[in-house]
N, C-alpha and C positions, 0 to 999 in steps of 0.2 A: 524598281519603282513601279513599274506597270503590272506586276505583280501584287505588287501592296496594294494598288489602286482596285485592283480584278477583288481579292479577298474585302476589301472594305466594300465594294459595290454589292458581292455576294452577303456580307454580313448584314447591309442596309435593309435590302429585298428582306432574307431573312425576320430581320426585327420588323419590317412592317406587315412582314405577313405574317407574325403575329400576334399584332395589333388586331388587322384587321379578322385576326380569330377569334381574339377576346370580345369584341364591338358585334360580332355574330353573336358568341355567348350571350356577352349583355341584351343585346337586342333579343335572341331567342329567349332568356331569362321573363325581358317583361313582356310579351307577348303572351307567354306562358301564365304570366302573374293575371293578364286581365282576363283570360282565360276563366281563369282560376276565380275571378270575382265575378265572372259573368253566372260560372257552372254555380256559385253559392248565392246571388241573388235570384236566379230563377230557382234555385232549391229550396228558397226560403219564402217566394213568391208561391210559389206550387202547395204549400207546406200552408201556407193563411188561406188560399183558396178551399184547400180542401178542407182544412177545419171550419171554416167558414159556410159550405156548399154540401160537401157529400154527410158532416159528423153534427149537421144542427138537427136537435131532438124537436123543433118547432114547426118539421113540413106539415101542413096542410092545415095551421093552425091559423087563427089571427093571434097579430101584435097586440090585441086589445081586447080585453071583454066588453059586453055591453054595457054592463056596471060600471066599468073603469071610463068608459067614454059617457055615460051618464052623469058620473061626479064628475070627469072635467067640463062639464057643459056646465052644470052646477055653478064651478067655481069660477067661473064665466074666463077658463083658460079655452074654450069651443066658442063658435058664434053656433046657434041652431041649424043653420044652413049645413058650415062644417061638419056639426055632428050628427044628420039626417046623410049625410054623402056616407060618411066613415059606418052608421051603421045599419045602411045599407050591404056595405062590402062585406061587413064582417059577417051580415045572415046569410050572404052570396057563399063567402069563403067557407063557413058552417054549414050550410045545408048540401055543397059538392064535395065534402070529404066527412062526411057523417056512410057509417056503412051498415 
């Protein structure tokens, strides 16, 4: 009987240890998973930056020509004010990267 008891005790231990192997696996499993989404939203983060930053054909350019900020003044989508500021910048931005 005290024998049965010893084999059941030792069989117990057993099954829970390995439980608690699988509950490591799982656990190491998603640890590993957000891992894994952290590595692919900063690779995807890094990916719109640099398209964004290093592959834009538009450095040294303005957003606007004077023309284009003219007709909007025009079309009274500018107040004057606005568009004496704006092209100002733009013959700043034009005359420091003209070579």
């Amino acid at each position: 009987m005290i024998a049965a008891v010893d084999q059941t005790g030792w069989l117990v231990s057993v099954v829970l240890a390995q439980r608690g192997g699988r509950a490591a696996i799982v656990g190491g499993m998603v640890w590993l998973g957000i891992f894994l989404v952290v590595v692919i939203a900063a690779a995807w983060l890094l990916t719109i930056l640099w398209r964004r930053f290093i592959t834009s054909d538009n450095t040294g350019k303005p957003d606007f020509t004077l023309e284009q900020l003219r007709q909007l003044r025009d079309n009274g989508e500018l107040t004057e004010q606005q568009y004496e500021v704006l092209k100002e910048k733009v013959i700043d931005l034009m005359s420091t990267h003209t070579v």
